[in-house]
Jmol script that loads the backbone (N, CA, C; Angstrom):
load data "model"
ATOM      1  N   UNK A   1     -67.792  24.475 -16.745  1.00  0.00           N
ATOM      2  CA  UNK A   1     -66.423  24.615 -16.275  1.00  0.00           C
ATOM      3  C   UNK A   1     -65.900  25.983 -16.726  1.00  0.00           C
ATOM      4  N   UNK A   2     -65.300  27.106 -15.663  1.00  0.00           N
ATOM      5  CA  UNK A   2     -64.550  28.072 -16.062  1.00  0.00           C
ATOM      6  C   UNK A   2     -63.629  27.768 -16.811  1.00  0.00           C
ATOM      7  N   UNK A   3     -63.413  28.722 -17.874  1.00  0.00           N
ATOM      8  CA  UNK A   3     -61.915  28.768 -18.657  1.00  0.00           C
ATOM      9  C   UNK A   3     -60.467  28.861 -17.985  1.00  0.00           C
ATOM     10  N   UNK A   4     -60.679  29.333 -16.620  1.00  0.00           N
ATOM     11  CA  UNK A   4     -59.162  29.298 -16.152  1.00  0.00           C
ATOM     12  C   UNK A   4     -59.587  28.837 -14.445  1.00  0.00           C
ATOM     13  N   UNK A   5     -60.458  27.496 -14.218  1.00  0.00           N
ATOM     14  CA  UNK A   5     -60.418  26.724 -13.456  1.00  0.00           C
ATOM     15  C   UNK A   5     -58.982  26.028 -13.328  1.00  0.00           C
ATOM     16  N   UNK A   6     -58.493  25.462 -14.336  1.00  0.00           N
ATOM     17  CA  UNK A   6     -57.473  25.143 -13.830  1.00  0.00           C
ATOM     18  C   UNK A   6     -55.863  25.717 -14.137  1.00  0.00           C
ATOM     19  N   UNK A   7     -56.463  26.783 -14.199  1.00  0.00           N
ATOM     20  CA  UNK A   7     -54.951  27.683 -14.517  1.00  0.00           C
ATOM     21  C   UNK A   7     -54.223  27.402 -13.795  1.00  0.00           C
ATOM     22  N   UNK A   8     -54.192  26.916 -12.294  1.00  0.00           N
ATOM     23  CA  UNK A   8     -52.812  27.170 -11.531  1.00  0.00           C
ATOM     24  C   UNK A   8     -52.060  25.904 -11.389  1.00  0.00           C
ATOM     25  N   UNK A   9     -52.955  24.823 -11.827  1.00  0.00           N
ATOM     26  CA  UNK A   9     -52.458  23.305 -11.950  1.00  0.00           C
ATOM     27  C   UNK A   9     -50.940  23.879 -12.742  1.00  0.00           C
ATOM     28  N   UNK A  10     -50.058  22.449 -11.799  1.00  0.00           N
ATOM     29  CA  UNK A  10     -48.522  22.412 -12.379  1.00  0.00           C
ATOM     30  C   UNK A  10     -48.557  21.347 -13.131  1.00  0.00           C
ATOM     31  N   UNK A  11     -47.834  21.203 -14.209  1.00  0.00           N
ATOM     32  CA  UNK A  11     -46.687  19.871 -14.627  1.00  0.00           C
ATOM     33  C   UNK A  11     -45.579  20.150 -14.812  1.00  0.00           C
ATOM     34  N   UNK A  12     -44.994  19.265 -15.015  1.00  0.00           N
ATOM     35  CA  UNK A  12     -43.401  19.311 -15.760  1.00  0.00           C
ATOM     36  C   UNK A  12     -44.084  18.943 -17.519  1.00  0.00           C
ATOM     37  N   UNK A  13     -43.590  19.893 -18.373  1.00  0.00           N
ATOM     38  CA  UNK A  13     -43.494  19.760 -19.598  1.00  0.00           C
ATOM     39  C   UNK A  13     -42.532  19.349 -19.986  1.00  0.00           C
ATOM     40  N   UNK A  14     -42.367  18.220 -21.070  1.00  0.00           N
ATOM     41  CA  UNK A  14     -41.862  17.733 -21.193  1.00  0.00           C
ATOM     42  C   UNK A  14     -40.775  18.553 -23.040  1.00  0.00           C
ATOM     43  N   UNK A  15     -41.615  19.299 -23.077  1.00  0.00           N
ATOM     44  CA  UNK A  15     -40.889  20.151 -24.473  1.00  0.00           C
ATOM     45  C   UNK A  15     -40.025  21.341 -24.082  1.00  0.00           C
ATOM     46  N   UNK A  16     -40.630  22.025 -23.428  1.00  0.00           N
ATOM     47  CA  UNK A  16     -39.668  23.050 -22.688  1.00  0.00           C
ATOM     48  C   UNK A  16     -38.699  22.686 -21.770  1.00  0.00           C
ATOM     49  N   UNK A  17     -38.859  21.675 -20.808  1.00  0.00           N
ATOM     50  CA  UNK A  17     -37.849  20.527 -19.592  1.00  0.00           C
ATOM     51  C   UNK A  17     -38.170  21.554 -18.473  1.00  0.00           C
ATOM     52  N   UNK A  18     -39.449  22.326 -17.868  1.00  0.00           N
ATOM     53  CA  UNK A  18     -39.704  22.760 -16.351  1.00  0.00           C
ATOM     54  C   UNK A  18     -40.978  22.709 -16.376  1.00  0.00           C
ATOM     55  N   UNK A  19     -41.137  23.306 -14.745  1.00  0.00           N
ATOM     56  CA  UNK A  19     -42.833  22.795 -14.790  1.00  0.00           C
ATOM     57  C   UNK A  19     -43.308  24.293 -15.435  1.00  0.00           C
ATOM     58  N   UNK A  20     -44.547  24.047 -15.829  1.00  0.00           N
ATOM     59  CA  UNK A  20     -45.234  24.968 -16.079  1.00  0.00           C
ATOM     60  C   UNK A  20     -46.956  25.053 -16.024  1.00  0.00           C
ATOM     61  N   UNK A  21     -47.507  26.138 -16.083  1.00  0.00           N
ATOM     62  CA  UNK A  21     -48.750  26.071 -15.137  1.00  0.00           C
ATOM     63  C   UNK A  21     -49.870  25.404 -16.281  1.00  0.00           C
ATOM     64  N   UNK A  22     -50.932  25.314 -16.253  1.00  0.00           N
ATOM     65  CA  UNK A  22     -52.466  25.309 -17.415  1.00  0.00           C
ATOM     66  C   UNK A  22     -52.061  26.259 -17.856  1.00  0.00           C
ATOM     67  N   UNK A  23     -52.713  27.197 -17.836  1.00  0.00           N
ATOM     68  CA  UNK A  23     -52.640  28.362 -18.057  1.00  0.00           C
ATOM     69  C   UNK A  23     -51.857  28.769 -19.526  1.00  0.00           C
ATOM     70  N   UNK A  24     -50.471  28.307 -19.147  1.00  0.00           N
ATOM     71  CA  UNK A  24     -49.451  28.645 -20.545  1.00  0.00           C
ATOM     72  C   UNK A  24     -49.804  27.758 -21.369  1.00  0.00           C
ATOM     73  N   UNK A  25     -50.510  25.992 -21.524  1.00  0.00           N
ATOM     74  CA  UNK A  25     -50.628  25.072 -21.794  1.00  0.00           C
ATOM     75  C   UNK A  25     -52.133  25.901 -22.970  1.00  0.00           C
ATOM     76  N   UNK A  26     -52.913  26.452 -22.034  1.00  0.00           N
ATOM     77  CA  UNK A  26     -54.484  26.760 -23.129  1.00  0.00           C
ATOM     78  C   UNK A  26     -54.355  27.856 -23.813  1.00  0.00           C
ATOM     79  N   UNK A  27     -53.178  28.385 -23.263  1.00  0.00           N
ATOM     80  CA  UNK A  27     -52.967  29.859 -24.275  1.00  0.00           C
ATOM     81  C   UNK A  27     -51.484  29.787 -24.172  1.00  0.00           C
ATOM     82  N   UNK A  28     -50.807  29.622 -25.381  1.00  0.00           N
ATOM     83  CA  UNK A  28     -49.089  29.485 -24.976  1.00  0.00           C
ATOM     84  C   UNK A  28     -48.852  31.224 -26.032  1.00  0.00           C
ATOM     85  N   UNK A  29     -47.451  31.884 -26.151  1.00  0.00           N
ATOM     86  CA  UNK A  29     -46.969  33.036 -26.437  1.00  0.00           C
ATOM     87  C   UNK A  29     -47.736  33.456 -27.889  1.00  0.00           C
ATOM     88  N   UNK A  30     -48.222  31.960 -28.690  1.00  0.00           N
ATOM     89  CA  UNK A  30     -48.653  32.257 -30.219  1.00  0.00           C
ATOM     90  C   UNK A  30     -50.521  32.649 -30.238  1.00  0.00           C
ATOM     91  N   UNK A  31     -51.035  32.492 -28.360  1.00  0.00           N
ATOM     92  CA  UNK A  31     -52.534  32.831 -28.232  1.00  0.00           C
ATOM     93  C   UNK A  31     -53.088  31.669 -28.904  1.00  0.00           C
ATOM     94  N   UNK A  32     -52.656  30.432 -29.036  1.00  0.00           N
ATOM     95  CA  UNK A  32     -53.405  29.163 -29.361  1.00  0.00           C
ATOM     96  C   UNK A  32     -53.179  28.252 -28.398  1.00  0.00           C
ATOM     97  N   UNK A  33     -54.090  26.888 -27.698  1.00  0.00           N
ATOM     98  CA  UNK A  33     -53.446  25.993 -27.223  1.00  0.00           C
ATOM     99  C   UNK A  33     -52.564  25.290 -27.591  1.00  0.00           C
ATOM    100  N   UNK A  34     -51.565  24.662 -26.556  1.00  0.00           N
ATOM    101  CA  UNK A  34     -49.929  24.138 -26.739  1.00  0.00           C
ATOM    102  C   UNK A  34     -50.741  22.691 -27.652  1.00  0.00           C
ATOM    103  N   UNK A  35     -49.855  22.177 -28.849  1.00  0.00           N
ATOM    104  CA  UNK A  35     -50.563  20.902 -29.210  1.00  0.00           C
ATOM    105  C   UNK A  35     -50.610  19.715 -28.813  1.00  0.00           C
ATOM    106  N   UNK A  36     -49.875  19.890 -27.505  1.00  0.00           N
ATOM    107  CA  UNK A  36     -49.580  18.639 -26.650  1.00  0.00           C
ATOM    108  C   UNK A  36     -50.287  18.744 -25.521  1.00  0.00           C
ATOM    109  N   UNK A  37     -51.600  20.143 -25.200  1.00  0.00           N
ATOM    110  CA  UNK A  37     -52.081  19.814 -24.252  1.00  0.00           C
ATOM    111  C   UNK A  37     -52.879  18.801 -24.043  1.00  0.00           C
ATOM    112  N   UNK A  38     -53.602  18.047 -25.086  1.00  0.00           N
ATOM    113  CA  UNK A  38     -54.293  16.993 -24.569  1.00  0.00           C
ATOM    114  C   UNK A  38     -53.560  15.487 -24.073  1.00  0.00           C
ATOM    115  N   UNK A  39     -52.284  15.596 -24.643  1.00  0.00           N
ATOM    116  CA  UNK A  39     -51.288  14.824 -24.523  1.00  0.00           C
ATOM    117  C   UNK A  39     -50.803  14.692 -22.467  1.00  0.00           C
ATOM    118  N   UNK A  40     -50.693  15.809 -22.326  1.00  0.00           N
ATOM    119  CA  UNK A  40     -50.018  16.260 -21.143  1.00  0.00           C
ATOM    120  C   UNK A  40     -50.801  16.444 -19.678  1.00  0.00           C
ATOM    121  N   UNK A  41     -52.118  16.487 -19.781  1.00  0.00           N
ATOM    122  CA  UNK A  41     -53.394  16.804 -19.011  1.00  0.00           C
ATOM    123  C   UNK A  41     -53.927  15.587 -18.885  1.00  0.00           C
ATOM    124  N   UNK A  42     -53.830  14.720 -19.794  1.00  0.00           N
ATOM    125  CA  UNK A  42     -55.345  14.070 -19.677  1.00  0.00           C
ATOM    126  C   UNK A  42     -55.400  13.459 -18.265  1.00  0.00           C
ATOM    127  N   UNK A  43     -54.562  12.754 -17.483  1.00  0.00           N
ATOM    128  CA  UNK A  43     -54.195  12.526 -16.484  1.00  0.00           C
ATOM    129  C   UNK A  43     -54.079  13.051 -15.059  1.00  0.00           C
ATOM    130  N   UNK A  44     -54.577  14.767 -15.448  1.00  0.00           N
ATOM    131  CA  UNK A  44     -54.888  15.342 -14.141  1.00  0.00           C
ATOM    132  C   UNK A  44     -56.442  15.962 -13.926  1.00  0.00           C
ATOM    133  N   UNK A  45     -57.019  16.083 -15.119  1.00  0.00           N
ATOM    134  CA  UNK A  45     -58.360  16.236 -15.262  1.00  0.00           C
ATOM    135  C   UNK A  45     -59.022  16.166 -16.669  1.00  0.00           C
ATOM    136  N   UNK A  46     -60.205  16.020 -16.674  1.00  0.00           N
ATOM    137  CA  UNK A  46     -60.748  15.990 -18.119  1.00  0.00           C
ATOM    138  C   UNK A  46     -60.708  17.305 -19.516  1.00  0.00           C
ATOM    139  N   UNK A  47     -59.405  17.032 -19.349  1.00  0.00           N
ATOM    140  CA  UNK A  47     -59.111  18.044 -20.825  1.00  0.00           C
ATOM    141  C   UNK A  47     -59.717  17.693 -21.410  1.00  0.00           C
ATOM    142  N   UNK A  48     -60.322  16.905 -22.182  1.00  0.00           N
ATOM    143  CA  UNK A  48     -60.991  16.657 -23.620  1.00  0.00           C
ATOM    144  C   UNK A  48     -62.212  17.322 -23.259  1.00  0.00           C
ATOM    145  N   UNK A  49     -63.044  17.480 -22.123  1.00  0.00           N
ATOM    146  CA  UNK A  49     -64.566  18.003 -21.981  1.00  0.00           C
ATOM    147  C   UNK A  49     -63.866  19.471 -21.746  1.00  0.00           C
ATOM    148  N   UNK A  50     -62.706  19.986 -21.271  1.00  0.00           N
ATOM    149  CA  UNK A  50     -62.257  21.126 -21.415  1.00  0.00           C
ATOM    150  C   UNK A  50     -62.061  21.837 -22.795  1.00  0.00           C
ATOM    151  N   UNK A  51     -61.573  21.206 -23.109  1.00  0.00           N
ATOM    152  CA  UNK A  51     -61.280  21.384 -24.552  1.00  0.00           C
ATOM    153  C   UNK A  51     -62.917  21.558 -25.522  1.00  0.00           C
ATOM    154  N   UNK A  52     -63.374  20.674 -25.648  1.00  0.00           N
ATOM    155  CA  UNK A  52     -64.447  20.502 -26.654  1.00  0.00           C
ATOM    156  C   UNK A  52     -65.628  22.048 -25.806  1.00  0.00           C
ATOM    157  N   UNK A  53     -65.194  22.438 -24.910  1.00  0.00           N
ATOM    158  CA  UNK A  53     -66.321  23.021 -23.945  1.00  0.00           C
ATOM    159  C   UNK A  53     -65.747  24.747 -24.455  1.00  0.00           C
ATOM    160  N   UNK A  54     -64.212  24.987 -24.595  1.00  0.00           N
ATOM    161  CA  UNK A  54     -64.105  26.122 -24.197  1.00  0.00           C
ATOM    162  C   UNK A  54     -62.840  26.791 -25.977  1.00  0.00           C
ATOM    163  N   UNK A  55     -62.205  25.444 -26.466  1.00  0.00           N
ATOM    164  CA  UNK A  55     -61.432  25.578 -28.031  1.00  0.00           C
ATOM    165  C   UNK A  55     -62.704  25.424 -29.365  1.00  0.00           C
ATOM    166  N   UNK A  56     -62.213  26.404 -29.682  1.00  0.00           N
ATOM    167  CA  UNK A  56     -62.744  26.463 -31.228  1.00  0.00           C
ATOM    168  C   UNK A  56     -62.791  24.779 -32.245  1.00  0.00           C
ATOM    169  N   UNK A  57     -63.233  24.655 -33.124  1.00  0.00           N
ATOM    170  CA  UNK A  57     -62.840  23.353 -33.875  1.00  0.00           C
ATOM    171  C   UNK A  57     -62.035  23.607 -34.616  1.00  0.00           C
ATOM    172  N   UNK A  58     -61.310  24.750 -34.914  1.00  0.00           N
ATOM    173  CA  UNK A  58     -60.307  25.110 -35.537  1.00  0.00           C
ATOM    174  C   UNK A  58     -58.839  24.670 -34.351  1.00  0.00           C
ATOM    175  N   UNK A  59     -58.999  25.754 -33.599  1.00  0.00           N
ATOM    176  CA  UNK A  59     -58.095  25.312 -32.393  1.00  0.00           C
ATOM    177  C   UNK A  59     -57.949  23.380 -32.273  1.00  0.00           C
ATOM    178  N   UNK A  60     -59.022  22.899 -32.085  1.00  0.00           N
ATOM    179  CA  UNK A  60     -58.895  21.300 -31.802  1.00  0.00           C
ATOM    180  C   UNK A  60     -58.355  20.787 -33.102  1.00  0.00           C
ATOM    181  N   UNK A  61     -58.700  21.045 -34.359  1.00  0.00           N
ATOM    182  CA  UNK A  61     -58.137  20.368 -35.341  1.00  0.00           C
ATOM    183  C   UNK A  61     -56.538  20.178 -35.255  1.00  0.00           C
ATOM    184  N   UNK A  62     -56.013  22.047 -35.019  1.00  0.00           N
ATOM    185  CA  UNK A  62     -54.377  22.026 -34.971  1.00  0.00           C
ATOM    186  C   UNK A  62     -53.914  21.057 -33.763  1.00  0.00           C
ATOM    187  N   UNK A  63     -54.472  20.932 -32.625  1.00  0.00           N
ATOM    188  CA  UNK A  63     -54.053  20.202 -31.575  1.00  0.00           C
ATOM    189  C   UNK A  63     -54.232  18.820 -32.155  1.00  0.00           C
ATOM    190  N   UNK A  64     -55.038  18.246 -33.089  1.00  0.00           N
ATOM    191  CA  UNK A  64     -55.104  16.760 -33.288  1.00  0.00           C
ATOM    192  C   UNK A  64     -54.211  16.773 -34.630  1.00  0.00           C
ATOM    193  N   UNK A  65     -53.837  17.586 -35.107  1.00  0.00           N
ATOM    194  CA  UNK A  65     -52.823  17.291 -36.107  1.00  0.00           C
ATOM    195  C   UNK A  65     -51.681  16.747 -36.188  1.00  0.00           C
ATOM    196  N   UNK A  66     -51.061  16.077 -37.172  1.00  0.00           N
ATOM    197  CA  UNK A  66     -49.778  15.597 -37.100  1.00  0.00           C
ATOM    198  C   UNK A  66     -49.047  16.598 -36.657  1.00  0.00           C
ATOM    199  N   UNK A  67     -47.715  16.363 -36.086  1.00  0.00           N
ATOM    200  CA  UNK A  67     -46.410  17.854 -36.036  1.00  0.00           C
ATOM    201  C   UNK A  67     -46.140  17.844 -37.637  1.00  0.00           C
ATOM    202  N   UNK A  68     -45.502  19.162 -38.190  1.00  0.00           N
ATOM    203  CA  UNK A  68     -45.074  19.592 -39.406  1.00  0.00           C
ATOM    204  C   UNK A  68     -43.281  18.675 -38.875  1.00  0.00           C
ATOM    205  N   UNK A  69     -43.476  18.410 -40.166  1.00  0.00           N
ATOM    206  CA  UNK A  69     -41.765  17.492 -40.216  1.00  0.00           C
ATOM    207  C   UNK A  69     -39.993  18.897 -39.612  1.00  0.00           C
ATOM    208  N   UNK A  70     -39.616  18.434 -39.025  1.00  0.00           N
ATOM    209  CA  UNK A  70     -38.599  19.288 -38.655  1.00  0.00           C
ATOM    210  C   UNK A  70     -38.068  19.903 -39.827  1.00  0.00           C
ATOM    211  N   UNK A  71     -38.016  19.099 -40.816  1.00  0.00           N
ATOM    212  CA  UNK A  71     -37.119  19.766 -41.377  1.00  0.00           C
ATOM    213  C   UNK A  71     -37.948  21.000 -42.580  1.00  0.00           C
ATOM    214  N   UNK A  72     -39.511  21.011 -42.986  1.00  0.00           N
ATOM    215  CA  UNK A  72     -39.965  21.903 -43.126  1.00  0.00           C
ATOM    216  C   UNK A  72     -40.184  23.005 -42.113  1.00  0.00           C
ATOM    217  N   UNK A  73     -40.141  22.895 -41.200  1.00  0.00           N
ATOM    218  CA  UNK A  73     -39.824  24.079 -39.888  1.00  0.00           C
ATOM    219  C   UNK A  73     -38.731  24.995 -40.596  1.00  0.00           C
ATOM    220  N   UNK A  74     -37.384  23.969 -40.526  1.00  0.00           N
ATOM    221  CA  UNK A  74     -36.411  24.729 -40.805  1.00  0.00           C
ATOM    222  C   UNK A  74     -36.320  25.450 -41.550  1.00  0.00           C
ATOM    223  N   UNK A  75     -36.798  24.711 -42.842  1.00  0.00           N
ATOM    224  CA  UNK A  75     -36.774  25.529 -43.924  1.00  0.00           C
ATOM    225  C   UNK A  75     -37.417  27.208 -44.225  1.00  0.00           C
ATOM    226  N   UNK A  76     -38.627  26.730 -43.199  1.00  0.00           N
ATOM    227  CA  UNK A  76     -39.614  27.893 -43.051  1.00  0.00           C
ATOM    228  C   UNK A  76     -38.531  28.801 -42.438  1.00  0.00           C
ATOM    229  N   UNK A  77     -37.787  28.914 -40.832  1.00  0.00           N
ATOM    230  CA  UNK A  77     -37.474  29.992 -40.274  1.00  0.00           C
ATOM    231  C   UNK A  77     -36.295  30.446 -41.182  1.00  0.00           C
ATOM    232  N   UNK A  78     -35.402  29.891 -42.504  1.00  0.00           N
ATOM    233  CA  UNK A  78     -34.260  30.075 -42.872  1.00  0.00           C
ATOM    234  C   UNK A  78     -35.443  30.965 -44.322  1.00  0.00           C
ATOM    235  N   UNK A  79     -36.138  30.410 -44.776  1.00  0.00           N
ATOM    236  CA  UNK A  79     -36.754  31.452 -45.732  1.00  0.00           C
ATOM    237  C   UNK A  79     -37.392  33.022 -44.845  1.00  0.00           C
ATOM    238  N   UNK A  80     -37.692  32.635 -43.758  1.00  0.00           N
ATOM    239  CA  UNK A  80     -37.630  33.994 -42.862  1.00  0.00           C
ATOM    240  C   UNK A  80     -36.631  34.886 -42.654  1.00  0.00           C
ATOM    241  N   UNK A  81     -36.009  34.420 -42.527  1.00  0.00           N
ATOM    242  CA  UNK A  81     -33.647  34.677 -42.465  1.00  0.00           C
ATOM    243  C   UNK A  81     -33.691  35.685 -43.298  1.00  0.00           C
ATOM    244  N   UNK A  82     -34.034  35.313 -44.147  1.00  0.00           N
ATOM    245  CA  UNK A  82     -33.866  35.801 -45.807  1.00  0.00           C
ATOM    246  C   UNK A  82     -34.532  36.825 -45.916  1.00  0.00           C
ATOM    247  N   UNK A  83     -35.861  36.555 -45.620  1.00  0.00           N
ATOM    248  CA  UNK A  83     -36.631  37.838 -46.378  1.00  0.00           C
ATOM    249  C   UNK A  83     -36.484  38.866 -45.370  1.00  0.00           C
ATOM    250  N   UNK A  84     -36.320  38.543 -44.418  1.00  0.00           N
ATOM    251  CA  UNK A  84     -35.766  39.391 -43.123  1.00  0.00           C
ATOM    252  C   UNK A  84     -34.053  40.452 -43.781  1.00  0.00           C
ATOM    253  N   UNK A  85     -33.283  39.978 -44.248  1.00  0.00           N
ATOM    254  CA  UNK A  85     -31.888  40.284 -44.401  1.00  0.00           C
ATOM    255  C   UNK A  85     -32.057  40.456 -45.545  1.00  0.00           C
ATOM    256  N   UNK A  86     -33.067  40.441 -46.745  1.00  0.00           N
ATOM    257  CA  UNK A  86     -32.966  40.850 -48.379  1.00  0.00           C
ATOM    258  C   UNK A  86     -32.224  40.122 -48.839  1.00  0.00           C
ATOM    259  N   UNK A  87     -32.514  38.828 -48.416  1.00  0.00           N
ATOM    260  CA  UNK A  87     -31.610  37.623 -49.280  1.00  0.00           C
ATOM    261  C   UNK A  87     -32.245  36.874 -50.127  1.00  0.00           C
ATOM    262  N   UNK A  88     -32.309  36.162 -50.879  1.00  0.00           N
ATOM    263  CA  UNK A  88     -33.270  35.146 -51.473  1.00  0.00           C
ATOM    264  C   UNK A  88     -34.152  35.636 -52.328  1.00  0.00           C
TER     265      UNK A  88
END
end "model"
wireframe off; spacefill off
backbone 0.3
color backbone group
């Protein structure tokens, strides 16, 4: 299977709220797959033989991982705030 066989496939994502193509789904703005692509695909073709065929086991681990709790997120971008502005 090519790596961008199914680039032009649509869904509606359900994290962002529009459709959006494969494509952004196997490589999103951070150059890793989205962690909900296996979540979001499996239903239009065999992501998992996509996946295991063309992601690293590094890449698959982060996609099978729990989400980080919201509120360590936060904390993370507000200690960014900071070291950004010479605060903290």
């Amino acid at each position: 299977m090519e790596i961008d066989q199914n680039d032009s496939r649509k869904i509606h994502c359900r994290m962002l709220g529009h459709e959006i193509t494969f494509a952004y789904c196997r490589q999103t703005a951070a150059a890793q797959p989205c962690r909900k692509v296996l979540d979001c695909w499996f239903e239009i073709f065999d992501v998992e033989a996509f996946a295991r065929e063309h992601f690293t086991a590094e890449q698959i681990g982060a996609i099978l991982a729990p989400p980080e709790p919201r509120v360590t997120s936060i904390i993370e971008l507000i200690r960014k705030a900071q070291e950004t502005t010479g605060r903290g």
